[in-house]
C-alpha positions in Angstrom: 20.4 31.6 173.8 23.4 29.7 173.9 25.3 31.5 171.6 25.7 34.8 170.0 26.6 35.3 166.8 25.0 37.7 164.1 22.4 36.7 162.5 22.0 39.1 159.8 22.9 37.3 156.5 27.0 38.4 155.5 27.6 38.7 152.1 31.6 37.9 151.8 33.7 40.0 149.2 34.8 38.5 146.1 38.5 38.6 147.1 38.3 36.6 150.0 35.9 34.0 148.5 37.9 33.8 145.5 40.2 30.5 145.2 42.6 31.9 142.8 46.1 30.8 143.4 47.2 34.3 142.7 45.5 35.4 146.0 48.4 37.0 148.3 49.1 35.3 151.2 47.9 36.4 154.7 49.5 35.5 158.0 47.1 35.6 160.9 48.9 35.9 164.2 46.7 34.4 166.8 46.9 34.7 170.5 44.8 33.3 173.1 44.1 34.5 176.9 44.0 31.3 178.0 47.0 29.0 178.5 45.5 26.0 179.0 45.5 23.7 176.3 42.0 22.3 176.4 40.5 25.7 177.0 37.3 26.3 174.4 39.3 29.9 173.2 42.3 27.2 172.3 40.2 25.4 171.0 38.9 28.0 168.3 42.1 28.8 167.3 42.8 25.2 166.2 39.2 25.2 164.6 40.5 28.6 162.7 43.6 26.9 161.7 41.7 23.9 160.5 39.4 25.8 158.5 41.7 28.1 156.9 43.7 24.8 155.9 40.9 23.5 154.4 39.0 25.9 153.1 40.8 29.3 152.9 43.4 29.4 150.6 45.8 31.9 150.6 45.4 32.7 154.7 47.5 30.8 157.1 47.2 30.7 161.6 49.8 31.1 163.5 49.2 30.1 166.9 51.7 32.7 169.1 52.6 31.3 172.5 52.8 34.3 175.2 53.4 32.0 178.4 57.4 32.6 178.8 56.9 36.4 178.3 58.1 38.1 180.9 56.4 40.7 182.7 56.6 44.3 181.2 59.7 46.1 183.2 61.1 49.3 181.1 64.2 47.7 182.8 64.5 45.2 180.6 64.6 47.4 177.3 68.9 48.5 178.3 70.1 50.3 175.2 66.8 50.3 173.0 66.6 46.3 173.1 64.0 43.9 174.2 65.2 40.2 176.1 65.4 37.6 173.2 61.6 35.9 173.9 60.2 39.5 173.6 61.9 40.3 170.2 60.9 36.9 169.1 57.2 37.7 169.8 57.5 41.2 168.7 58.9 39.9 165.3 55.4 37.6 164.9 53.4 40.3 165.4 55.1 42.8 163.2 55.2 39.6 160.5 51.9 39.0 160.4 49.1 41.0 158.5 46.1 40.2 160.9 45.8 39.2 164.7 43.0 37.4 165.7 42.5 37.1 169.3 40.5 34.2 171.3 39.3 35.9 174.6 37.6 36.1 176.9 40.7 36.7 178.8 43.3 38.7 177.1 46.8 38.8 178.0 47.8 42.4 178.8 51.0 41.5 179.2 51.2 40.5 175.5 49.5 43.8 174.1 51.7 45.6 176.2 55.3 44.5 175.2 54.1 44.6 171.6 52.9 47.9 171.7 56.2 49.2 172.9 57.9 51.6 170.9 57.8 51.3 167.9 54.3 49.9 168.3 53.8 46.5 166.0 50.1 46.2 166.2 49.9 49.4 164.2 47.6 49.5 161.2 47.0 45.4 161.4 43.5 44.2 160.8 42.0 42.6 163.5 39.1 39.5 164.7 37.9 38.7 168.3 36.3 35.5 169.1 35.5 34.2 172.3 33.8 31.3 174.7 32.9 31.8 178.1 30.2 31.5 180.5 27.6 34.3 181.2 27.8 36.8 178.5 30.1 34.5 176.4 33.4 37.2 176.5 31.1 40.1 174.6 32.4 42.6 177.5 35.7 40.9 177.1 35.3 41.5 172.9 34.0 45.2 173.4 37.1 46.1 176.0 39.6 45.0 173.9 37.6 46.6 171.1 39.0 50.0 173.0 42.5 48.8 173.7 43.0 48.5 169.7 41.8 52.0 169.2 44.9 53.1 171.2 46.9 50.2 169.4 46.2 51.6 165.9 44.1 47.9 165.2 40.9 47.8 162.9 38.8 45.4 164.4 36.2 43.8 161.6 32.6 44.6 162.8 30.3 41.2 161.4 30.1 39.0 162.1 30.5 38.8 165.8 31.0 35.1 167.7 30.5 34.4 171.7 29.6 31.5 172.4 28.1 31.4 175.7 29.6 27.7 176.7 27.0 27.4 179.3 26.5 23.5 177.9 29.9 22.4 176.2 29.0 18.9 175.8 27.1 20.4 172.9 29.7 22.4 171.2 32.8 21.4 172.2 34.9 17.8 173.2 36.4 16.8 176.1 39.6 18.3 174.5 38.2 21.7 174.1 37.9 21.2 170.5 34.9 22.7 168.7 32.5 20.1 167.5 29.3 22.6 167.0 28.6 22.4 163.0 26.9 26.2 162.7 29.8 28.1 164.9 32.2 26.5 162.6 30.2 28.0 159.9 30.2 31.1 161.7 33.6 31.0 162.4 34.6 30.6 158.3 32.7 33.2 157.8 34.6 35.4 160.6 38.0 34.4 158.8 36.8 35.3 155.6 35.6 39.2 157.0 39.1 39.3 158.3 40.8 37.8 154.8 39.0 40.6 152.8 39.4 43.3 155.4 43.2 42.7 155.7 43.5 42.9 151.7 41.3 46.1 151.6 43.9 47.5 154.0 46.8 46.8 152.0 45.3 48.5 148.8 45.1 51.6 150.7 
């Protein structure tokens, strides 16, 4: 198989399928191990940003940029106070109601700073989607999955998406954008999990 994805049928909650201009808005804070800009996990983040767009209303992507982080040094935190490009990452992810997070490689770097005290990832809902070779990232998906236990994240569960990009011709462009019809499908449906997760959360 060529991709993994879930194949059970999802049924998706009313409040995330719901078009209702009255729907709160939900800023998704999305990161990606992968700095490159044609990389496939890029390139599901701008597919994710499309498709909310489009079809999603009420959920916005924020693509976060981790490349001029610095290295996590305790020296740097002088008087309770992290450099300026730290805060300014910190502040995205506190801002944001749900991260999701294109892997198979994760910056540790990022989850570090922003789990410094007081931890921002805390109580945030959370998606993993990734594209890689082999196994398509689902090691990747299920060690992160433990990180976020420590982080205080809540993962969604269905459906799951690794796309095992062993032929990308046939899913994605020479730009690393996704041109595969069903992932895109499965991808929606991925958003709209974390839509009605992140809104369950917030009622509790």
């Amino acid at each position: 198989m060529e991709a993994k994805e879930q194949q059970t049928e999802m049924v998706v909650p009313a409040a995330a399928a719901s078009s209702n201009s009255t729907t709160p808005t939900i800023k998704v804070a999305a990161l990606c191990g992968s700095l490159r800009k044609a990389s496939f996990n890029r390139g599901l983040i701008r597919c994710a940003t499309e498709l909310c767009d489009e079809f999603i209303p009420g959920m916005r992507v924020e693509y976060i940029d981790t490349e001029h982080l610095p290295f996590v040094n305790t020296d740097l935190e002088a008087g309770g106070t992290h450099p300026p490009v730290v805060e300014a990452f910190r502040r995205k992810i506190r801002d944001a109601d749900c991260v999701l997070f294109a892997t198979p490689d994760f910056s540790e770097n990022a989850i570090d700073w922003a789990s410094r005290p007081p931890n921002v990832w805390v109580d945030k809902a959370a998606a993993i989607i990734s594209a890689a070779g082999g196994s398509g990232g689902s090691r990747a998906q299920q060690h992160l999955r433990q990180i976020g236990v420590f982080l205080d994240l809540h993962f969604i569960n269905k459906p799951e998406i690794y796309i095992i990009a062993k032929h990308p011709q046939k899913k994605f462009d020479i730009e690393g954008n996704l041109i595969d019809p069903d992932i895109k499908e499965r991808l929606k449906l991925l958003l709209l999990s974390l839509q009605a997760f992140t809104l369950r959360l917030r009622s509790t």
